[in-house]
ROMAR-286968 format. One record per residue (C-alpha): residue number from 1; residue in one letter; x, y, z. Coordinates in pm, 1 decimal, always signed. Layout:
<sites>
{num->NUM, residuo->A, east->X, north->Y, up->Z}
...
</sites>
This chain:
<sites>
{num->1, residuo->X, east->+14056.5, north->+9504.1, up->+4862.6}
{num->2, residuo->X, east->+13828.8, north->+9334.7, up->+5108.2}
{num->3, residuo->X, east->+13827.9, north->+8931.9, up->+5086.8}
{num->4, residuo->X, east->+13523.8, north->+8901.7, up->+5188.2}
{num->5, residuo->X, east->+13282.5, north->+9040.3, up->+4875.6}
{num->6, residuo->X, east->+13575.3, north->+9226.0, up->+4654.2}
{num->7, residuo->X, east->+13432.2, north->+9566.6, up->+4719.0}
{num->8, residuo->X, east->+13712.3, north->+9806.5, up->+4865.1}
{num->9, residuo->X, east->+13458.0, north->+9998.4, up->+5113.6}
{num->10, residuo->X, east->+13489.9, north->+9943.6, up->+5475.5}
{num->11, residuo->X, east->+13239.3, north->+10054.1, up->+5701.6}
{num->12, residuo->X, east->+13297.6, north->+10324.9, up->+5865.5}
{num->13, residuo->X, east->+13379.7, north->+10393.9, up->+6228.4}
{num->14, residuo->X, east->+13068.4, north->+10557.2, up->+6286.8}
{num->15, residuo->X, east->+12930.5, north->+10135.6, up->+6282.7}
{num->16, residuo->X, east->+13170.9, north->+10056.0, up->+6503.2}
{num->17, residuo->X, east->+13072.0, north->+10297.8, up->+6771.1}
{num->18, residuo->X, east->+12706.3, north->+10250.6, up->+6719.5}
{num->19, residuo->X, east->+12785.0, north->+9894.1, up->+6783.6}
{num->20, residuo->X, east->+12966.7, north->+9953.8, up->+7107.7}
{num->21, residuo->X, east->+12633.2, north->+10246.5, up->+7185.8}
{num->22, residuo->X, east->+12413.1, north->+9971.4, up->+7122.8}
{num->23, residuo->X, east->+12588.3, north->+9717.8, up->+7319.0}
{num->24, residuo->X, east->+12610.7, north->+9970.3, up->+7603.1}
{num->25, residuo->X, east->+12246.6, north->+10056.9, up->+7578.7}
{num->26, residuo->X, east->+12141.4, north->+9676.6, up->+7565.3}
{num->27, residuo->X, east->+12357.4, north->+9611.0, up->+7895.4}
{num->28, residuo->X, east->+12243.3, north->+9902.9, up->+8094.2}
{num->29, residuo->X, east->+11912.4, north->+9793.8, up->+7975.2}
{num->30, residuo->X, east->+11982.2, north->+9450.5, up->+8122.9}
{num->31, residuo->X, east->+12081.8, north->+9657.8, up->+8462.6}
{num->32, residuo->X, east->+11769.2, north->+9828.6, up->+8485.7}
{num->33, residuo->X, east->+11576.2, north->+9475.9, up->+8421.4}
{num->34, residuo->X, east->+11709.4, north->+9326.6, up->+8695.7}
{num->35, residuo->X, east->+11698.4, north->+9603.6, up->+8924.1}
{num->36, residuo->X, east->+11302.8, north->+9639.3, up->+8859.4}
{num->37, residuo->X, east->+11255.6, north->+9295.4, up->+8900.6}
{num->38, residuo->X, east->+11431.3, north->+9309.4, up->+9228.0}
{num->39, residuo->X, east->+11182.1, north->+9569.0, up->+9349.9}
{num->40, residuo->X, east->+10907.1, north->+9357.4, up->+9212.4}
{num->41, residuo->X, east->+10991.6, north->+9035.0, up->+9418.6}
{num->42, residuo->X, east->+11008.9, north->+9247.0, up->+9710.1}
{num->43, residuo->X, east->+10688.2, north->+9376.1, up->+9596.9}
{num->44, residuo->X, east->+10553.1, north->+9017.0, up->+9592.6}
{num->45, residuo->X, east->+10683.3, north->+8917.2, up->+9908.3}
{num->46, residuo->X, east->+10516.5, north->+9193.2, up->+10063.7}
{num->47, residuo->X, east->+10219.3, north->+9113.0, up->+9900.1}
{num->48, residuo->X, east->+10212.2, north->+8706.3, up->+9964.4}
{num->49, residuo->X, east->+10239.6, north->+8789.2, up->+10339.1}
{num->50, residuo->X, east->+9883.2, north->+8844.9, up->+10401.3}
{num->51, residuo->X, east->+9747.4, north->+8526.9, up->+10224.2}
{num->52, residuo->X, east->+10040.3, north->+8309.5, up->+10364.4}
{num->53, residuo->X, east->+9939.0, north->+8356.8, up->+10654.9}
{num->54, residuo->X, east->+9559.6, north->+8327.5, up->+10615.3}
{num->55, residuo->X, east->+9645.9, north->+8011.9, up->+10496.0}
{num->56, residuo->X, east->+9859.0, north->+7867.5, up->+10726.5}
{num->57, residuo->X, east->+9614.0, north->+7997.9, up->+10995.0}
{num->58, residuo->X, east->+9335.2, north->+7800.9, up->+10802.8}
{num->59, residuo->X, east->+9560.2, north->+7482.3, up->+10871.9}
{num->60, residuo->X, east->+9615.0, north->+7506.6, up->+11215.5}
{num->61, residuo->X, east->+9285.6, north->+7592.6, up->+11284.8}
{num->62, residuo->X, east->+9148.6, north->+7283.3, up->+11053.5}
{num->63, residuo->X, east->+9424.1, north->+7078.9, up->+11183.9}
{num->64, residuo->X, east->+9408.5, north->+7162.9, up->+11546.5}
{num->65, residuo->X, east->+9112.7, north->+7298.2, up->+11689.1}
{num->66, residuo->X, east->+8907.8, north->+7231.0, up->+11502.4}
{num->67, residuo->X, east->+8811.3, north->+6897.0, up->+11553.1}
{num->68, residuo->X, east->+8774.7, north->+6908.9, up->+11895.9}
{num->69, residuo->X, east->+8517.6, north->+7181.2, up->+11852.6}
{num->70, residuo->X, east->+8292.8, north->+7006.6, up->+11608.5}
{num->71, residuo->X, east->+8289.5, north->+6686.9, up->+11815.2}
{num->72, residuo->X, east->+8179.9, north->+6903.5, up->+12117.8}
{num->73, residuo->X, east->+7910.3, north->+7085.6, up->+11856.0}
{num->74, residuo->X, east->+7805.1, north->+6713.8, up->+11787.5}
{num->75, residuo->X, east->+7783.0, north->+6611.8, up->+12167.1}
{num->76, residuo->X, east->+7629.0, north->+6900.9, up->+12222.4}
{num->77, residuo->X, east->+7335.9, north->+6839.4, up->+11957.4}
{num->78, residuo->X, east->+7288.3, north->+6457.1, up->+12082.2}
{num->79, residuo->X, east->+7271.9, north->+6599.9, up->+12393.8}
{num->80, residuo->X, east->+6992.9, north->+6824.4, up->+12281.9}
{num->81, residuo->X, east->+6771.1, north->+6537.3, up->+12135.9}
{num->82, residuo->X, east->+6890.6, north->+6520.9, up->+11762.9}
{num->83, residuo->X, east->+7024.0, north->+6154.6, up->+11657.3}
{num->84, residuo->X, east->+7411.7, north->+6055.0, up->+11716.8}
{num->85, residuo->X, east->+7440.6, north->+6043.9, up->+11314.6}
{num->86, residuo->X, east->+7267.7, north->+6395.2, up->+11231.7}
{num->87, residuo->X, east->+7470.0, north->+6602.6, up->+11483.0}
{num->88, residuo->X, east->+7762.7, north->+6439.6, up->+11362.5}
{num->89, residuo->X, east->+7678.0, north->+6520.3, up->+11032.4}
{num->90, residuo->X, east->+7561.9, north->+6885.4, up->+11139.7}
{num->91, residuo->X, east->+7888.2, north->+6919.6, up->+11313.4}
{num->92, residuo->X, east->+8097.4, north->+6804.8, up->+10954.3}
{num->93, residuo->X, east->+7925.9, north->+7015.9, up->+10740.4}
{num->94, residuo->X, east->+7980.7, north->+7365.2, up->+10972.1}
{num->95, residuo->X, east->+8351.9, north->+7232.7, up->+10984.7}
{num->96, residuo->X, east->+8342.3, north->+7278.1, up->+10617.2}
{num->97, residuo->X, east->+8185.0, north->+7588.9, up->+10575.8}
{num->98, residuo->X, east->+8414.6, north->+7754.6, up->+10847.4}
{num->99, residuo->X, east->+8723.7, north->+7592.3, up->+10624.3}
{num->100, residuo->X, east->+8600.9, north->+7654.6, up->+10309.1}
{num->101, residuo->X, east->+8543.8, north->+8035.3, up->+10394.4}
{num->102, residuo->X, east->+8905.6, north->+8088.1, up->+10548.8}
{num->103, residuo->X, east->+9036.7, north->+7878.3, up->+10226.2}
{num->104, residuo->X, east->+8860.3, north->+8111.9, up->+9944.0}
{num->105, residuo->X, east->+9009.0, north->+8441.6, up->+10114.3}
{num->106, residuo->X, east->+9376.6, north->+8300.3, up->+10122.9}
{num->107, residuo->X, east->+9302.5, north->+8193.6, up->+9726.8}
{num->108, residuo->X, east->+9150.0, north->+8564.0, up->+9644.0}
{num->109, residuo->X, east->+9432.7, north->+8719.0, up->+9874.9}
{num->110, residuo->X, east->+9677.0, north->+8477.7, up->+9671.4}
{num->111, residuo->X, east->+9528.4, north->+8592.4, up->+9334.0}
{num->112, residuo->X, east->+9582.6, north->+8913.4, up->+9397.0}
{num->113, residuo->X, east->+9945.4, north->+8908.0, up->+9484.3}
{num->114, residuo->X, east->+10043.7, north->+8768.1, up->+9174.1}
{num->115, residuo->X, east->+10015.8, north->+9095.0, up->+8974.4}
{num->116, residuo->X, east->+10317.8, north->+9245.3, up->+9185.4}
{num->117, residuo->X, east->+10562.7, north->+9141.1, up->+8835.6}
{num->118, residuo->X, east->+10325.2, north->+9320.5, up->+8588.4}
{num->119, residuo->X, east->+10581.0, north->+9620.2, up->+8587.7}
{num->120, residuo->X, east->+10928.7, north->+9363.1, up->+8484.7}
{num->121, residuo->X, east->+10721.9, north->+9167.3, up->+8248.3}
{num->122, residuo->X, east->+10601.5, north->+9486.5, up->+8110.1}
{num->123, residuo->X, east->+10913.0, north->+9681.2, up->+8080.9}
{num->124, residuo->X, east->+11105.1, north->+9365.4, up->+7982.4}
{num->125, residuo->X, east->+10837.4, north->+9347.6, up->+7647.1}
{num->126, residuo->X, east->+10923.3, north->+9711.8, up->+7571.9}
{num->127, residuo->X, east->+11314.7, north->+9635.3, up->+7559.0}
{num->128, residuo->X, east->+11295.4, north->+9330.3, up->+7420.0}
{num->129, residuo->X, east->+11107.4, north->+9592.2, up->+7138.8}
{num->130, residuo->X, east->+11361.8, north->+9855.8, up->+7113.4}
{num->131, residuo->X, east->+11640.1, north->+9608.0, up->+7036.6}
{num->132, residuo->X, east->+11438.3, north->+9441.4, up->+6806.0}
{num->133, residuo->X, east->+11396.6, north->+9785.4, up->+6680.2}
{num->134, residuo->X, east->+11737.9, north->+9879.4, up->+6682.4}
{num->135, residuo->X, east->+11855.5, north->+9585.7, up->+6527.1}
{num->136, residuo->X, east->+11627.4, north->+9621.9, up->+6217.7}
{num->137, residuo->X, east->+11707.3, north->+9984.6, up->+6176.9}
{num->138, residuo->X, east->+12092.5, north->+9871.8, up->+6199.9}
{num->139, residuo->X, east->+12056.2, north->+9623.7, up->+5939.3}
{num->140, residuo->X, east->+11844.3, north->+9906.7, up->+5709.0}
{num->141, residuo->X, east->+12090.3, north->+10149.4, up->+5737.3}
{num->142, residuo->X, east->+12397.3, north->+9860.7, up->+5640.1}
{num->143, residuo->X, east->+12161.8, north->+9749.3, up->+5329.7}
{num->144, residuo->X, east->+12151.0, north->+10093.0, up->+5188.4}
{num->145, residuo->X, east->+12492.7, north->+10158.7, up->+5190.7}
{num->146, residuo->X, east->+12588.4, north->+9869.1, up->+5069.1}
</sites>
């Protein structure tokens, strides 16, 4: 007699090796997670190359270079007849455009690369769903027979 509920049924073994299936199937499911979401960061590093390096290009440049051409661009326009002020001004403004252009790429490039774990978030959802799955046909099937 069992201590537990004073019924004399034991499960079966049949529960016992669904339980060990199950836990097999939930660890190679695990496996197959983490091997996808290797791929994926791959994926993503392959993908963040582009816009890494638009961006870090867009510092240098804006760092570097940069000013040194817009103070010639503002010599150049004083030099032309325009007030000290206004080509300085001029010269600011077409510093920002140029950086503002290079910046929005990198950010669009950026966006983009971010989709590259769609698949493991994905496939991750539709485990997480079989188990659940699983689990509640498990505990159907142990209701019944009890």
């Amino acid at each position: 007699m069992s201590e537990h509920n004073g019924s004399t049924h034991f499960p079966p073994r049949t529960v016992a090796r669904n339980v060990g299936q199950f836990a097999h199937d939930v660890v190679s499911l695990a496996e197959l997670q983490a091997e996808l979401l290797k791929v994926d960061a791959e994926d993503y590093l392959k993908r963040t190359a582009k816009p890494l390096i638009a961006l870090a290009i867009t510092l240098v440049v804006a760092l570097g270079c940069v000013p040194m051409a817009l103070a010639t661009l503002a010599l150049g326009l004083v030099q032309a007849g325009l007030q000290t002020w206004l080509a300085f001004l001029i010269a600011t403004v077409t510093g920002l455009i140029i950086a503002s252009l290079s910046g929005i790429a990198g950010w669009l490039w950026m966006g983009k690369s971010f989709n590259a774990f769609r698949r493991s978030k994905q496939e991750f959802r539709s485990n997480l769903t079989w188990i659940k799955l699983a689990l509640k046909g498990t505990a159907e099937k142990q209701t019944r027979s009890i």
